[in-house]
N, C-alpha and C positions, 0 to 999 in steps of 0.2 A: 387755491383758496379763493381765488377773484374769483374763478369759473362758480365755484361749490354758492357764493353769496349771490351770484345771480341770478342762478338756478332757483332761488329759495322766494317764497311766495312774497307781494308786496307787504303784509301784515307781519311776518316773520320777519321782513324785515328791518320795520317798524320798531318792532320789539326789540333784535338784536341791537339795532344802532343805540336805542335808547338807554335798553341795560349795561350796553357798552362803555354810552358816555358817563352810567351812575357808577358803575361796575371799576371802572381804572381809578379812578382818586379815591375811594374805600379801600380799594387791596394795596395803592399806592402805603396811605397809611396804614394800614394793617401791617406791612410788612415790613415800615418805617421803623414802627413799634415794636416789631421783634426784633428786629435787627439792633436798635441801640438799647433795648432791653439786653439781648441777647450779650453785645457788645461790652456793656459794662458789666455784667455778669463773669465773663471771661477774665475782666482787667482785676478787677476786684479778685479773681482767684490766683491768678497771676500773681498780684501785686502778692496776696497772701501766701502764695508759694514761693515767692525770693523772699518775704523777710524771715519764713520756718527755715529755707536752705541755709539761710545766713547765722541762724540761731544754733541750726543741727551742727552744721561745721564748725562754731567755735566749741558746741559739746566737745565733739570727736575729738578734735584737734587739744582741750583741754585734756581729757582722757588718755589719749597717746602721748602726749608730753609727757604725763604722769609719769607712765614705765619707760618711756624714752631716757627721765633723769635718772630714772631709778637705777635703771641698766647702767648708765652712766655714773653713779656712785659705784656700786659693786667692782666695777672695771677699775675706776682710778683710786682705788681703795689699797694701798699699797701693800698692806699685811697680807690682806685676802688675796691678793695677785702673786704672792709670792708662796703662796701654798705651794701653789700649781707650776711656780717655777724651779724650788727646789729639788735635790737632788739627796732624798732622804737616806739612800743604800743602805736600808733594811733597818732605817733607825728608825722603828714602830714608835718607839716614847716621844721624840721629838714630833712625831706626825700628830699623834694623841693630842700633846699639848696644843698644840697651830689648831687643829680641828676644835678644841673643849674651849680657847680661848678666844680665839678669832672665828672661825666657819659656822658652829653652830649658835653662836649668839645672836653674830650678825643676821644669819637666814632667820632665827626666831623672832628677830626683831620685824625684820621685813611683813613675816605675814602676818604678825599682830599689830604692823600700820596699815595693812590692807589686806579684809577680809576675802576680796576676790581673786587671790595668786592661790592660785588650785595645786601648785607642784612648783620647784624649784628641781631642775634637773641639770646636771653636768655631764658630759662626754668628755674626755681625755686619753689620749694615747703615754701620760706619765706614772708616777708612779703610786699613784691615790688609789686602784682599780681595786675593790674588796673591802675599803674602807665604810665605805656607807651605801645604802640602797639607792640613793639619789645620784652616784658615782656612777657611770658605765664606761663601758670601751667605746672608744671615737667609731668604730665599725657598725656598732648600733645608732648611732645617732643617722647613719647613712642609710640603713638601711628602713628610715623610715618615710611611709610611702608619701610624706609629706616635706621632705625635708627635697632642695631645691639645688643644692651643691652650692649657692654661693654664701659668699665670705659675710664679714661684718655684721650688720646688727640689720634682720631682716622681722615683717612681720606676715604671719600666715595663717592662713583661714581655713581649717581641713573638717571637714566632717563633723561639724559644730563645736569646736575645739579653736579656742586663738592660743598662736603659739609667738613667743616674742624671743625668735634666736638673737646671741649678740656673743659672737665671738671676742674671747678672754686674748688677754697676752700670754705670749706664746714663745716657746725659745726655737733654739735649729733643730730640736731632739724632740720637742713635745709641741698639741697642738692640742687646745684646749675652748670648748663654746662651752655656754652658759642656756638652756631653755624654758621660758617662765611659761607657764600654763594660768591663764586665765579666763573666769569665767567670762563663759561666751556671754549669758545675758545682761554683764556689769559694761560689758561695750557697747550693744546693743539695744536694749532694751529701750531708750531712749526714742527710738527709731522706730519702732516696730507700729507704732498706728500712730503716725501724724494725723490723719486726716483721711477722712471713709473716700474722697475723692481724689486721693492724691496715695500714688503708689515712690519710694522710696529703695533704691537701688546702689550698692557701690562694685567703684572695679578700681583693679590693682593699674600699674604702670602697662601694665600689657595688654589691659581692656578687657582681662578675667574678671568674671563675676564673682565677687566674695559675699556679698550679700542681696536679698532679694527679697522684698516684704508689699504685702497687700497686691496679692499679683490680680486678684480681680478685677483692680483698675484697668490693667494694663486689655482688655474685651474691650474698654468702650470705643464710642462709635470715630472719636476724636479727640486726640490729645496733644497736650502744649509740654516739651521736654527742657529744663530750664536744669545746669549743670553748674556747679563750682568745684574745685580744687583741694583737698584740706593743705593746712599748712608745713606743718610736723611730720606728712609723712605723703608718701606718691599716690594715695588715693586719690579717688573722683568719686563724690558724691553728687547723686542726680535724684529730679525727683518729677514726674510724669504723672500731670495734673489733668483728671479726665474731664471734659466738657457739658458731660451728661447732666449736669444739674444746671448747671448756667442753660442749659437747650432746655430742658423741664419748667422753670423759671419761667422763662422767656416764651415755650408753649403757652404757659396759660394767662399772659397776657395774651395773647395772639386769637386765644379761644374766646375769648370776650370780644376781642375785637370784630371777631369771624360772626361771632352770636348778632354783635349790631349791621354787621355787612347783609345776612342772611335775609336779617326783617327789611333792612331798608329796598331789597331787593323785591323781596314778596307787595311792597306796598307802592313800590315805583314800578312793579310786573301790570299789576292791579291796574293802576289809573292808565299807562299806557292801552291796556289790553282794550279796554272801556272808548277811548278817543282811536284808537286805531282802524274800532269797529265800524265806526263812519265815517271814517275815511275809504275802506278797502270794500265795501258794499258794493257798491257802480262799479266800479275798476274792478270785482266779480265776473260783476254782470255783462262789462263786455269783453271782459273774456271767454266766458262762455259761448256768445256770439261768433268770437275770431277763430275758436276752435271748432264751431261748423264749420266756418270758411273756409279751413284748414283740412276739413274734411271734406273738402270740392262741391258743398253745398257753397255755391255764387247767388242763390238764389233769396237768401238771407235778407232781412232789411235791416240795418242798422241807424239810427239814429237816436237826437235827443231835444228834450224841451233846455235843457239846462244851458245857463252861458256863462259858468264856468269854464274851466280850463280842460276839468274831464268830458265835461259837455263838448265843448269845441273838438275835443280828441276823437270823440263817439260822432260825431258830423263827418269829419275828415274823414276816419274809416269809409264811412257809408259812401263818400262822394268816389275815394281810391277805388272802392271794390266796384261800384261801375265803369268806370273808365277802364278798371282791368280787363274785367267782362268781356270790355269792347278791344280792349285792347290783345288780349290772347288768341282769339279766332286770326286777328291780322299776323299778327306775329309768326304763329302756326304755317299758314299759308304762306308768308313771304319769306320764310327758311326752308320750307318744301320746294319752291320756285326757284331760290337761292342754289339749294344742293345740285337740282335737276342742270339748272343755267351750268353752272359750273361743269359738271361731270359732261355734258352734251358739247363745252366749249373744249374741251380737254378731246374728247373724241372725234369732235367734228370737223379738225381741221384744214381737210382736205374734201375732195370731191370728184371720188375716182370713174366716176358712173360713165363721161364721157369717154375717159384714157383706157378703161375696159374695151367699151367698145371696138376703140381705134383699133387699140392692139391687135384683138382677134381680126381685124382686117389685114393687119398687116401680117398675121400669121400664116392667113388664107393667102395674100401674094405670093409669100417667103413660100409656102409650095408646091406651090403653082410654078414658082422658077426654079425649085430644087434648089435653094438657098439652106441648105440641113441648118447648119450651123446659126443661120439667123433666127430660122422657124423655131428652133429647139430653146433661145432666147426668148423672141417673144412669148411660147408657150408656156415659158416657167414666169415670166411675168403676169401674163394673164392669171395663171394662178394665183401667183401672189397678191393681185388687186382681187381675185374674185374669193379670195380666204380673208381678206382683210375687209370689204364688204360686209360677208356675212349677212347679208340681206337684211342688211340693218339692225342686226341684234346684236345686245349690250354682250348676251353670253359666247360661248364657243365651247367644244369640246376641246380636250387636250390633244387627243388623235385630230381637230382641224389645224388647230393652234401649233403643231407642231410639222403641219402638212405646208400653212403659210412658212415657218422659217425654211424649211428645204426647199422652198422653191427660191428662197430669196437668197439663200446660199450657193443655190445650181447657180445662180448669175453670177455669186461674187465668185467663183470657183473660176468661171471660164474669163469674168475681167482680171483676175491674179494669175492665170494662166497656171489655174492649181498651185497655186503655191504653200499653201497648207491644208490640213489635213483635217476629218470631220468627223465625231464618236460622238455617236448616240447610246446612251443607257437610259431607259424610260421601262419605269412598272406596268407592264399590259392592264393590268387589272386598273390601273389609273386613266388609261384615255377617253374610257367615256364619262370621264369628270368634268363635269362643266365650270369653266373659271371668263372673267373679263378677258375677251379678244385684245390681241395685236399689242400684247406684253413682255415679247421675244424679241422679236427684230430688231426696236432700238439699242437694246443692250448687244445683239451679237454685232449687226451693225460698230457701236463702238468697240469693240474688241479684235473687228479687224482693221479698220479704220486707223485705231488710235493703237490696238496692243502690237498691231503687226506694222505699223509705220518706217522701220528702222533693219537693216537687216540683222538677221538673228545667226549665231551659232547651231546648228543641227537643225531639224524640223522643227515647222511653225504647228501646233495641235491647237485645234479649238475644240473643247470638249462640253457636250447638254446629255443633262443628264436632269430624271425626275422621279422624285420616290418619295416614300409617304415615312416620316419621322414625329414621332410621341405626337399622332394627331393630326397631324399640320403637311400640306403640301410642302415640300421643297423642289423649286425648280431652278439650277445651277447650269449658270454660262461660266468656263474656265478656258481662259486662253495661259501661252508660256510666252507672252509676248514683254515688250519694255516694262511694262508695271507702272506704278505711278506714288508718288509723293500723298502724304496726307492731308496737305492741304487741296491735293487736285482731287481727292477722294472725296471730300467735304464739297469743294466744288459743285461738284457734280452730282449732288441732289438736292444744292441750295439755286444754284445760279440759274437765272433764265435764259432757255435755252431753246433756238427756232425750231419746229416740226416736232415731230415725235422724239422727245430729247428723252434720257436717261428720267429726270427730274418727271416730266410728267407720267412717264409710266410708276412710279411712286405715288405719286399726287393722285393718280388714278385708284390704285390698289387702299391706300388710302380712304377715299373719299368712298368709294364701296362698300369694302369691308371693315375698316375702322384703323383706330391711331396703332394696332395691335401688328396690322401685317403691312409690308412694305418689303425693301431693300434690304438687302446690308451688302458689302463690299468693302475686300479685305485685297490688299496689293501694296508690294513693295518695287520698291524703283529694281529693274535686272531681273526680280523673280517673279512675272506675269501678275496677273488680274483673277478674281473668282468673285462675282455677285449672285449673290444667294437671295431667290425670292422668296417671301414665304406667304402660304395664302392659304385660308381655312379649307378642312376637311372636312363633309358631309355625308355620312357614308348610307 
């Protein structure tokens, strides 16, 4: 985000910063305004939906009292209970009588105190079964698909039917319930639209849905769920107040507010737009200047009459870009002198031209006396100065460069009195590659010096080997000598080190060809040494 405003013109800037500072305390309140619009919107419906819950539940709870006592008369009604307890044996008249006197007065009583008992039905396993339509066998009472097998006085909600069981007294021979059918909508009805934003739900002791009304509510985008208890019976009434109009409400304050954000914004866009424009005019115009500059036109003039602040800025420029001017050509040249110095000081420091000479004198004595063994020494020495030499040039082929290390090996061969062993693998097609001279030696050099220092189990191998890998030369000195620690690894391409050390044939390869090609070198203590060079390929 910091990057994205920097990037962005001074004038845009100008603007953002401005409309940002009109911009936060507008939407501040704006959103202020909905929020406790919004807020008291919700409480207020809230508040409204606990005093409807609290008014619905004393409905209900009046309602089921109702046939809760009713049941409760029927029951403790002694006559009536003893219909169903007697033991008539086949004494049709006395049943007659108990029915015409007691059963059906009292049921005709009942449903002409209350129009909504849709059916009065008995189940009984005694001896009543054939007496009246409302009579059945206890077998049917079970087998209906609403009936729940428990005892006592239950209430149930099947398929829009309320049914209000209440198990009768009962002897050890008979068992006898009581089922009132009432109309669904004289429970309900009450309930079925409280309120277009408030849906209205009840469940039983086991969190069975028995009723469910105004389920549209229950879509919106946010809802407050606010529950009570009835008292007279194990229901839970709930009621799930949607938000949607409290958020409606509250949008359109919000849209008013938004309508005065809009303009204040267009008329604080306006004035800024107007002063910003002379402001960012100059501070244009030298930037158009900076971006010739930037296009390696030096040649530019920059300055100003003004002694302002942008005025001073546009002088400053103009004074930097000559001193740069002057200052680049120097620069240029004392990092070309730099690089050279370096790389010459890294190469140059020795000076074999006289120890050549000598040598070949003394090779010409050595046999002259028949000295084999001395002559065949200095001969491979002479070699080896007169490959390392190189007539003074920075390059060498591979095929020289490889012709220097076996002369320097003849001698270390006959001072170790052969004591290790020497394999060459090199790609023919590679020797006449030309790479930086006298980049072998140091590193074989260390690898017998330092890999073969200690005596070894079996044969001592030093193995060079060079072949061409995804591009890139690779040229590999591997001995099977002591190996060494990772700290002496590191060592030895950080530490400074006299003569031709490990470190400056890196620093060399380096300083050539770039941070890309160098060293590596990989050794552990017991399992030898292998330094791997690696150096471009130019085909």
């Amino acid at each position: 985000m910091k990057s994205r405003f920097n990037d962005l013109k001074f004038r845009s800037k100008l603007l953002l910063s401005h409309l940002t500072i009109v911009l936060i305390p507008i939407l501040l309140l704006g959103m202020l305004s909905f929020l406790q619009s919004y807020t008291t919107q919700i409480n207020e419906l809230n508040s409204e939906a606990r005093s409807g819950l609290s008014q619905m539940a004393n409905i209900l709870d009046y309602k089921i009292n109702r046939y809760n006592m009713l049941c409760e008369f029927i029951v403790l009604n002694r006559d009536f209970s003893q219909i169903f307890l007697k033991n008539y044996q086949d004494n049709y008249f006395n049943m007659y009588l108990d029915f015409r006197d007691t059963m059906d007065p009292l049921l005709s009583q009942i449903k002409l105190m209350d129009g909504n008992i849709e059916e009065i039905t008995f189940y009984t396993s005694g001896d009543l079964l054939g007496i009246r339509d409302h009579i059945l066998p206890l077998h049917e009472l079970k087998r209906q698909p609403w009936y729940d097998g428990d005892r006592g006085r239950r209430w149930i909600i099947y398929d829009g039917h309320v049914y209000l069981l209440q198990q009768l007294i009962s002897n050890h021979r008979n068992s006898n319930f009581m089922v009132i059918t009432i109309n669904y909508e004289s429970i309900f009805s009450s309930i079925e639209q409280v309120s277009d934003h408030i849906s209205v739900s009840i469940e039983d002791s086991r969190h069975k849905l028995i009723y469910q009304g105004n389920q549209d509510v229950l879509t919106a985008r946010s809802l407050t769920d606010i529950s009570g208890s009835l008292q007279n019976i194990d229901w839970t009434l709930k009621f799930s107040v949607s938000h949607d109009n409290a958020y409606m409400n509250a949008l359109t304050i919000f849209k008013i507010t938004f309508f005065v954000i809009v303009l204040s914004l267009l008329i604080a866009f306006s004035l800024i737009y107007v002063f910003s424009s002379s402001f960012t005019r100059r501070i244009v115009h030298l930037r158009n200047k900076v971006d010739k500059v930037e296009q390696n036109n030096l040649e530019i003039i920059i300055q100003s009459s003004s002694r302002d602040e942008i005025g001073e800025l546009t002088n400053g420029i103009g004074k930097m870009l000559g001193r740069i001017k002057s200052l680049i050509s120097q620069v240029y040249e004392a990092e070309s002198a730099k690089r050279e110095s370096e790389y010459s000081q890294l190469i140059a420091q020795i000076n074999p031209h006289f120890l050549y000479n000598t040598l070949s004198f003394i090779h010409w004595r050595s046999v002259k006396k028949q000295d084999i063994e001395t002559g065949y020494m200095v001969a491979a020495l002479a070699q080896f100065y007169r490959t390392t030499l190189n007539k003074g040039k920075a390059l060498v082929t591979i095929k020289d460069e490889l012709a220097n290390i076996k002369a320097y090996i003849d001698l270390q061969l006959i001072m170790h009195d052969a004591s290790f062993e020497i394999d060459y693998k090199v790609e023919e097609s590679l020797l006449n590659h030309h790479i930086i001279h006298f980049i072998l030696q140091p590193i074989v050099e260390n690898a017998i010096k330092h890999g073969f220092a200690e005596p070894l189990i079996g044969d001592r191998l030093l193995n060079i080997s060079v072949y061409l890998e995804k591009g890139e030369i690779k040229m590999k000195v591997e001995d099977n000598g002591i190996g060494m620690s990772s700290e002496q690894e590191q060592k030895l391409l950080t530490a400074s080190s006299s003569g031709y050390g490990v470190k400056n044939v890196n620093d060399r390869i380096k300083l050539y060809y770039g941070t890309d090609y160098g060293l590596d070198i990989f050794s552990n203590p017991g399992q030898g040494t292998k330094v791997k060079i690696t150096l471009p390929y130019n085909s």
